[in-house]
C-alpha positions in Angstrom: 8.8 6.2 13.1 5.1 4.8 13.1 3.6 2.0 15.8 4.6 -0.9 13.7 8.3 0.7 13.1 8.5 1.4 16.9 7.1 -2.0 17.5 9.4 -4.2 16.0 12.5 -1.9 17.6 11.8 -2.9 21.0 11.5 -6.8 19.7 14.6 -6.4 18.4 15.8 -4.9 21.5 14.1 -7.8 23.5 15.9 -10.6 21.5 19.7 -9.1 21.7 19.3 -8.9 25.1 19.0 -4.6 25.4 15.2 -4.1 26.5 15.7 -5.3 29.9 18.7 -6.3 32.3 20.8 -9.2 32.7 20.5 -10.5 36.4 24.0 -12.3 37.7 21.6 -14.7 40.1 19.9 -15.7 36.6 20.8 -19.4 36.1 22.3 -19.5 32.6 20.7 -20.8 29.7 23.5 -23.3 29.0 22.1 -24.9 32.4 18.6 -24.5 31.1 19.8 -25.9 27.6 21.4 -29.3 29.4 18.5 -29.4 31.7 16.2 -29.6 27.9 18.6 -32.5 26.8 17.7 -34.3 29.8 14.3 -34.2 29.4 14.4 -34.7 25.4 16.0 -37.9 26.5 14.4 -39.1 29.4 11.0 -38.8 26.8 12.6 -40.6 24.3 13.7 -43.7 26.4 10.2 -43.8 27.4 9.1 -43.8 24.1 6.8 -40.6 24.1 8.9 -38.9 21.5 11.1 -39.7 18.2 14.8 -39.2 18.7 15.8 -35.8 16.7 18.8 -36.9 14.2 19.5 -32.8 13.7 19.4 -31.9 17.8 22.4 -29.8 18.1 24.7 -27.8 20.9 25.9 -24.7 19.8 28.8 -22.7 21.3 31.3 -20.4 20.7 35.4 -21.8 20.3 38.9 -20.8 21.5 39.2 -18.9 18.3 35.7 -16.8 18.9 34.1 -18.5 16.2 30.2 -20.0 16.7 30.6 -23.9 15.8 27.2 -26.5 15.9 28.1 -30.1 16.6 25.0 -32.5 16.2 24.5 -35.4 18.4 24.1 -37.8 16.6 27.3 -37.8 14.3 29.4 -35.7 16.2 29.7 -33.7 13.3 30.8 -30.3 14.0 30.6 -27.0 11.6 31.1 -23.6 11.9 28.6 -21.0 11.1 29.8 -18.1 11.9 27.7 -16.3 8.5 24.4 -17.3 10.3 24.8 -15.3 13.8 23.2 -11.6 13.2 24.4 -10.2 16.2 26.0 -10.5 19.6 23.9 -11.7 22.4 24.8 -11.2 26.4 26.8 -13.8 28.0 24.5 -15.4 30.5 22.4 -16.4 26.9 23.3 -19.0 23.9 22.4 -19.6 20.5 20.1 -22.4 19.6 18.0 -24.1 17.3 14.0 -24.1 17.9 14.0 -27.5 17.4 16.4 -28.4 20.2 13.9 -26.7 22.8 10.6 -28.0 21.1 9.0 -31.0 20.2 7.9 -30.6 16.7 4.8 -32.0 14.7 2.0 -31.3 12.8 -1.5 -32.5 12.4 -3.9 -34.3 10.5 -4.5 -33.2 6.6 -7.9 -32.2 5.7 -9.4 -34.5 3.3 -12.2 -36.3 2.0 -10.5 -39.4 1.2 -8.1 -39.5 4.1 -10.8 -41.8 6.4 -9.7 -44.0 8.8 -12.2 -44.0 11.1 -12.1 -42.6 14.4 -14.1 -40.3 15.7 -15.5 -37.1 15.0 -12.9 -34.5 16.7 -12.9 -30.5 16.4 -9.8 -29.5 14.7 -8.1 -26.1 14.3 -7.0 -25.0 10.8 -4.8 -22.2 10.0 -8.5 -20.0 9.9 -8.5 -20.3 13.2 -5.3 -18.9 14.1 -4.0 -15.4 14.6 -1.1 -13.5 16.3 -1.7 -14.1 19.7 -5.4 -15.3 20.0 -7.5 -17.7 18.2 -10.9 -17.6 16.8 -13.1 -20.5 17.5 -16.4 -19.8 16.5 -15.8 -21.5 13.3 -14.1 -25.1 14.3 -14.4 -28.0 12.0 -15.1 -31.5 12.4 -13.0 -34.6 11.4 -12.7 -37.9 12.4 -9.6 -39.0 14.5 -8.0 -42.3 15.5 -6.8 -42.6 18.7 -3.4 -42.7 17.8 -4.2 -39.7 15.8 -5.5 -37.2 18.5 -2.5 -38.4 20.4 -0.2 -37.2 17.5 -2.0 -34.4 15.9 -3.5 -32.2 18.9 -2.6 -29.6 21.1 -2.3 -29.2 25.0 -2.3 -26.6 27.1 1.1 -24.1 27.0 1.3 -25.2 23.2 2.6 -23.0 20.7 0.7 -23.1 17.4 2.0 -22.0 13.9 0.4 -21.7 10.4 2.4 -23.2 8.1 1.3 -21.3 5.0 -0.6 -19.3 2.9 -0.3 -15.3 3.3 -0.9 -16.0 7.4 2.3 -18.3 7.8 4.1 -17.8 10.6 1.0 -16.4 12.5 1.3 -18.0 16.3 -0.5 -18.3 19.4 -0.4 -20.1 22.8 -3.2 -22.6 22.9 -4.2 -21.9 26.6 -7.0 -23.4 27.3 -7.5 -26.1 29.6 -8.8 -28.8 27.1 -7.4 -30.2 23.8 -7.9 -29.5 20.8 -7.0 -32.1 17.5 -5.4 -30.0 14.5 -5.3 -29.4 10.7 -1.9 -30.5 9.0 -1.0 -26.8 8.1 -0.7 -26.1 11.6 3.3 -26.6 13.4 2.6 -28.0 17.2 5.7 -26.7 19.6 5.8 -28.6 22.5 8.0 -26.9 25.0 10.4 -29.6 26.9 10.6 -27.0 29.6 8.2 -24.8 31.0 7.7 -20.8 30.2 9.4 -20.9 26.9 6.7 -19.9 24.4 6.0 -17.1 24.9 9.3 -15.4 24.0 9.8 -17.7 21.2 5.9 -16.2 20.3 7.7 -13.0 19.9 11.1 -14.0 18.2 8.8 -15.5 15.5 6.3 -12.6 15.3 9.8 -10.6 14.7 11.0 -13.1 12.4 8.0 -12.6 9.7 7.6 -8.8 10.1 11.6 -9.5 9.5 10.8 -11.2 6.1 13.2 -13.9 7.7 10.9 -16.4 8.2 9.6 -18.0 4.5 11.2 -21.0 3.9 13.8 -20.5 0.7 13.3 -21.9 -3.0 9.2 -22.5 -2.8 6.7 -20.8 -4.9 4.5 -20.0 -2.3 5.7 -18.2 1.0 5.3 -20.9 3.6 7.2 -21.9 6.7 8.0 -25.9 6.6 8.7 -27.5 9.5 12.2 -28.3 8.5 12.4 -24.1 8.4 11.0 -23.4 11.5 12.8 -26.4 13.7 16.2 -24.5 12.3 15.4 -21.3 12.7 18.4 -19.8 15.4 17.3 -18.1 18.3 19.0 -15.8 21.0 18.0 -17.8 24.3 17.9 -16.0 27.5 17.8 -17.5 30.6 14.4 -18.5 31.7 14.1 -15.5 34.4 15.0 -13.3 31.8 12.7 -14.6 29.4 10.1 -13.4 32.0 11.0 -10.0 32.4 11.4 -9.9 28.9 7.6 -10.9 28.0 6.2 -8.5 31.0 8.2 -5.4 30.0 6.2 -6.5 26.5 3.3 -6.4 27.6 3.6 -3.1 29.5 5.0 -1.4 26.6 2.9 -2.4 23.7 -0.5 -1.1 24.8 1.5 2.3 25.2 2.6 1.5 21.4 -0.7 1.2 20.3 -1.8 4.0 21.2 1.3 5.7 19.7 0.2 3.9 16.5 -3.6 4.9 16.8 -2.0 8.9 17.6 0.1 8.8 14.9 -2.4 7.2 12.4 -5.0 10.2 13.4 -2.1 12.3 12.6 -0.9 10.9 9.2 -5.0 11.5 8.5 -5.0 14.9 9.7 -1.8 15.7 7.9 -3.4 14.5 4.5 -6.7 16.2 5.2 -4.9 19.6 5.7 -2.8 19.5 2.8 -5.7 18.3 1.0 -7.3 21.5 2.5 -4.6 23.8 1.9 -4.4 22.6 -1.8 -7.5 23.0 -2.5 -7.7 26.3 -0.6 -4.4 27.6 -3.0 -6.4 26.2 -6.1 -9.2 28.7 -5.1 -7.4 31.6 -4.4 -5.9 31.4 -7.7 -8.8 31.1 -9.9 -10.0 33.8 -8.1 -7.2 36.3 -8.9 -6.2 36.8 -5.4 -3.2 34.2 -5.2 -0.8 36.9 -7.5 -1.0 40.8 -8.0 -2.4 42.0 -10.8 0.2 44.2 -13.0 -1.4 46.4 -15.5 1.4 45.9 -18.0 0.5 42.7 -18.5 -2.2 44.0 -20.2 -6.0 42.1 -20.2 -8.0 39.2 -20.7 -10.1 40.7 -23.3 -7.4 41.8 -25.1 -6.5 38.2 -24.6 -9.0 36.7 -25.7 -9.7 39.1 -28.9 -6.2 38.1 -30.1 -7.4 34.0 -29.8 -11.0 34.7 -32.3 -8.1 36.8 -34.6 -5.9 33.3 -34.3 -8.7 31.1 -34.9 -10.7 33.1 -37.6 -6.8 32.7 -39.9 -6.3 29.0 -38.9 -10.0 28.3 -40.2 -9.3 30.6 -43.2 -6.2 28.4 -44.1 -7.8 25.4 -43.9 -6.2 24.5 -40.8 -9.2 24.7 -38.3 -12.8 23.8 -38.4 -15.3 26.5 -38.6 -17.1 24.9 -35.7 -13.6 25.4 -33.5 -14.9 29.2 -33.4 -16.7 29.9 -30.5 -18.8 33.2 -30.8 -19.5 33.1 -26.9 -19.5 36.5 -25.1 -20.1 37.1 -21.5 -20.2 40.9 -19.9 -21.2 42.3 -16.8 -24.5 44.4 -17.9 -25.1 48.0 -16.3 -27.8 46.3 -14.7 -24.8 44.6 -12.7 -25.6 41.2 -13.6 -23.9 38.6 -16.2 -24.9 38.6 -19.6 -23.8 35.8 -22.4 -24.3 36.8 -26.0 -23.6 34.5 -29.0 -24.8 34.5 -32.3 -28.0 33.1 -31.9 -29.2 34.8 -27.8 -28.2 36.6 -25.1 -29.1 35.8 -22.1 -29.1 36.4 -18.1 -26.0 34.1 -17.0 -25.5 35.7 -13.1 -26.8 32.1 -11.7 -23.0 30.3 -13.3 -20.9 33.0 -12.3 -19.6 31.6 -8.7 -17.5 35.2 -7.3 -16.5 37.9 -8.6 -12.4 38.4 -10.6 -10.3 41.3 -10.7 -11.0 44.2 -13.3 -8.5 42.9 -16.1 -10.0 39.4 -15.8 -12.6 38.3 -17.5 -15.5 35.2 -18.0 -15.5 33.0 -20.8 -16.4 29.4 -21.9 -13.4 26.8 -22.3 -14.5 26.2 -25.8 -13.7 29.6 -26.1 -9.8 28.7 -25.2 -9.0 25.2 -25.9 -9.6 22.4 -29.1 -11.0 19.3 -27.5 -10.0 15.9 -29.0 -12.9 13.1 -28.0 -11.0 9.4 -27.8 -12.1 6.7 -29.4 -12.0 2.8 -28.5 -9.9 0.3 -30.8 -10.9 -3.1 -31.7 -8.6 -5.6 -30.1 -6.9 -6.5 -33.1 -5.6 -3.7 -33.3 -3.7 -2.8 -30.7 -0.5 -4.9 -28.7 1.1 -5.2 -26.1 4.5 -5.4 -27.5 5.6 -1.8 -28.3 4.5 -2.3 -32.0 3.5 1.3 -32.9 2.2 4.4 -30.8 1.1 3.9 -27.0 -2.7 3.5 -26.8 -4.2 5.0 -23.8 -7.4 3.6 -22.6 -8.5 4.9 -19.3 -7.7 6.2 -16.0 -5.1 3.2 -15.2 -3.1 4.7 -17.6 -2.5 7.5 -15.2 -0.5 7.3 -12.3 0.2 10.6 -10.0 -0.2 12.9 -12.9 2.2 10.6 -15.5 1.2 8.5 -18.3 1.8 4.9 -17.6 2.2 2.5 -21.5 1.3 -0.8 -21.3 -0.7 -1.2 -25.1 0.3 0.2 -28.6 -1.7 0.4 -31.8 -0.3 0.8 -35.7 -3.8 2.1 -36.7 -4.3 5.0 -34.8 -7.5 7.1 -35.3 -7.5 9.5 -32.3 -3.8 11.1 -31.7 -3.0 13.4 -28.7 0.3 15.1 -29.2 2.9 16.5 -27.2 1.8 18.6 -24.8 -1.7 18.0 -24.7 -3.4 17.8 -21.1 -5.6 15.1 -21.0 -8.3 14.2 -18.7 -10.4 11.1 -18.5 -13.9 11.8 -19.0 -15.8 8.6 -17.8 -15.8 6.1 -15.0 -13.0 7.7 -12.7 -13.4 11.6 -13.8 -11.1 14.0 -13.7 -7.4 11.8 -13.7 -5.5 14.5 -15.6 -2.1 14.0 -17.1 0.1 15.9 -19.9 1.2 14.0 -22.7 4.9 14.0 -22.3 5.6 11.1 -24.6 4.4 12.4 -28.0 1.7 11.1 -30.5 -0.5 8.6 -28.7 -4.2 7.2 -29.6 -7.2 7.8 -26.9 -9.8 5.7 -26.1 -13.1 7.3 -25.5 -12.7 7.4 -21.8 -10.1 10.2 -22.6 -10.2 13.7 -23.7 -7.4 15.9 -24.9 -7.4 19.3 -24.2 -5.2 21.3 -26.6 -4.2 25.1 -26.6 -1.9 27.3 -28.5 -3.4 30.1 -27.1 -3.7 30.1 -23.1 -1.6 28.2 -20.5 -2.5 24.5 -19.8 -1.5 23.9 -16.4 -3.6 26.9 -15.3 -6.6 25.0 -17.0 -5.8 22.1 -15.4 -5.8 23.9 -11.9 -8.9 25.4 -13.3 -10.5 21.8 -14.0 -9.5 20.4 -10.5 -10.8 23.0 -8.1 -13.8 22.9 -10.0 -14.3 19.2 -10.6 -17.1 18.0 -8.3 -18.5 20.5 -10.4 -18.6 19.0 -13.5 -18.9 15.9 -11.6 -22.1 16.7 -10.4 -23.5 17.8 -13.9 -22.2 14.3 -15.1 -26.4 12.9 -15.5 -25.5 9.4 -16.9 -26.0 5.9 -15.0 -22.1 5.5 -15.9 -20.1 8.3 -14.2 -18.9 10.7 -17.2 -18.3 14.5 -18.7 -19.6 14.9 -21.9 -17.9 17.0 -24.3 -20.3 19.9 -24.1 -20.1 20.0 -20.3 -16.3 20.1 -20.8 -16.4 22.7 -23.0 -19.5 25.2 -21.7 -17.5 25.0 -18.4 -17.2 28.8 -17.4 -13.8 29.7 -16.8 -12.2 32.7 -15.0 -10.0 34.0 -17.1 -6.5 36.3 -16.4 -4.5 37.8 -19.2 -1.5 35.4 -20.8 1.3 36.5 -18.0 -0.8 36.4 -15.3 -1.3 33.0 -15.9 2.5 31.8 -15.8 3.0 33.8 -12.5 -0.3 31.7 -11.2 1.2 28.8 -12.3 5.0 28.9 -11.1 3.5 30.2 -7.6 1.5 26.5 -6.7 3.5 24.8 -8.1 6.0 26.1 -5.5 4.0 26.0 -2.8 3.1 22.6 -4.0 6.9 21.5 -4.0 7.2 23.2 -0.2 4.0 20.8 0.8 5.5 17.7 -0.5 8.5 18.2 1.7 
């Protein structure tokens, strides 16, 4: 369970009445309810306040069911489907509009002038959970009517209407008013010390995803919503112990939250570590034995220039796909690569030593490499009309291919079983084709192999990717082909390889537990 898990636990502890407990001296919150009433109607006799046509008593029948009878027609329903859960008896379920008086202020415009004068206003900018931020206040002109309408006193709760930040509420606690934009709610309280657990029923409410108004486009919170919106009331004394218990136990929560984020880092870093560390040991030969029935590397790769030099021979391979690259540690004791044109001291590229049946050798010595190319955009769709078209690295997603274009006039097909790698902008996303023939753009490379084990060359590529990051010398991140392909690569023989690869990719399935 993280902070924010752990948080809203205890809210919803607080609001069922199980965080702190119920005192018998409490005076009930029917009382408290009646005493609301009273004061709703003693304000609107004097005129201060509109009569509400939905206020509303809510209680619980002879037959256990919740009923809500309104006022003002005496209509009574039951509505039962709407309590969540079963409160203590010394509270009762209400409607936020029965223990608030509601409004809204002014709406921002250019053309809504009627005078006035110039008034500081808060908009929904200005209001977070809990605080407000005031170094940013607009100006507007008010009437006087209007500032007696449309602004907010001290004890006030304030919520934003809409946007992403609806629902977002704070006391306004200071000792002056302050006018207000239309898309903030106003709650008055009719009694004193109610806000602030209503603050954190809300604050529940949206983490809840209970709190959007239903059938809008935007998420929002109308002022029809939020006057209906049921809470759990406690009596007022409770309500108090409630709020301080709050405060004493979120600070602690934070700094669970803060722990367990620095954990959740750690966590990652280390596996990170550990991967990387496994990657390493592996392309060094010290991850598996070495079993001398398995034979050699340069027996290995002898067999692939036999491979090659028939596939060429029959037509079936470029001459060019024939690397004559040789690399051999000298009696000198240093690194030598011979090809048909030099040979030449290597030692400076060979980064540790291998075991005795390994050996050194370039990828183009093991692998085909396909180079994508870009289509026109007539000629590829979106609508599954031909083979998928991969263009880049948001095609790949956690090591799979993700489709989202197709082209009928492929020019550049990867086929099943190829590893590819994207080669520009974001290096080094690697993926094997799982899906069959598929065009590549040019930020794509396949790497293709009869001849050696993929997913070892793909461990290969990522522990030694800043590598070939770093030899990347272009204003636009990229590997070019020849850095892809004179990439030095440890090699082990062909069985070797398999063990390598069904060991990490254990120990990766262990990790991801």
């Amino acid at each position: 369970m993280n902070g924010k898990q752990l948080k809203n636990s205890i809210l919803q502890w607080a609001i069922q009445g199980k965080l702190v407990p119920q005192d018998p001296n409490d005076e009930p919150t029917s009382v408290l309810l009646e005493r609301i009433r009273a004061e709703k109607a003693r304000l609107v006799k004097e005129k201060k306040i509109k009569k509400d046509k939905n206020e509303s008593i809510i209680y619980r029948g002879d037959d256990n069911s919740y009923y809500e009878k309104f006022l003002a027609t005496g209509e009574v329903k039951c509505i039962d489907e709407e309590i969540p859960f079963e409160i203590p008896s010394s509270w009762e379920w209400t409607r936020i509009g029965n223990i608030f008086n509601h409004t809204s202020g002014k709406q921002q415009s250019s053309s809504n002038k009627n005078g006035g004068t110039p008034q500081k206003f808060i908009t929904t900018s200005n209001l977070y959970w809990g605080y407000f931020v005031l170094d940013n206040v607009k100006v507007m002109d008010f009437t006087e009517e209007e500032i007696k309408n449309s602004s907010a006193t001290k004890g006030d709760l304030l919520v934003c209407e809409g946007g992403a930040g609806y629902g977002r509420s704070a006391i306004w606690n200071e000792d002056y008013d302050i006018c207000l934009q239309n898309h903030v709610h106003r709650l008055r309280p009719l009694v004193d010390e109610t806000c602030e657990y209503v603050y954190y029923f809300i604050y529940l409410q949206k983490e809840s995803n209970n709190l959007a108004s239903v059938g809008t486009a935007m998420p929002g919170l109308s002022a029809n919503r939020l006057k209906h919106l049921l809470v759990p009331l406690p009596p007022i004394a409770e309500q108090n112990r409630i709020t301080k218990k709050l405060k004493e136990v979120f600070p602690v929560v934070e700094k669970y939250n803060k722990v367990q984020d620095e954990l959740n880092l750690l966590n990652s870093s280390l596996n990170a570590i550990i991967k990387k560390s496994i990657l390493q040991e592996a392309i060094q030969g010290k991850l598996v034995p070495q079993i001398a029935e398995e034979g050699t590397a340069q027996e290995l790769l002898e067999q692939i220039q036999q491979e090659k030099s028939q596939l060429i021979k029959e037509g079936k391979l470029k001459k060019s796909a024939l690397s004559d690259s040789v690399i051999y540690k000298g009696d000198d004791n240093k690194y030598w690569e011979k090809n048909s044109k030099i040979e030449k001291d290597i030692t400076d590229e060979i980064p540790f030593e291998i075991p005795d049946s390994w050996v050194w050798c370039r990828l183009s010595n093991l692998v085909l490499l396909l180079s994508g190319r870009d289509l026109e955009l007539t000629q590829y769709n979106s609508v599954s009309n031909g083979i998928p078209y991969m263009t880049g690295a948001s095609n790949f997603k956690n090591g799979i291919l993700i489709k989202n274009r197709w082209t009928d006039t492929p020019i550049v097909i990867s086929v099943l079983g190829d590893l590819l790698i994207t080669c520009k902008g974001t290096i080094g996303e690697m993926a094997f084709n799982t899906i069959g023939d598929i065009h590549i753009a040019r930020q794509i490379m396949a790497i293709r192999s009869s001849f050696v084990d993929l997913n070892y060359i793909q461990y290969y590529l990522s522990a030694n990717l800043q590598v070939l990051q770093r030899q990347a010398n272009s204003m636009i991140p990229g590997i070019s082909r020849g850095t892809l392909l004179n990439a030095i690569v440890p090699l082990p023989p062909l069985m070797e390889q398999a063990r390598i690869v069904a060991i990490i990719k254990h120990l990766a399935s262990i990790m991801s537990r």
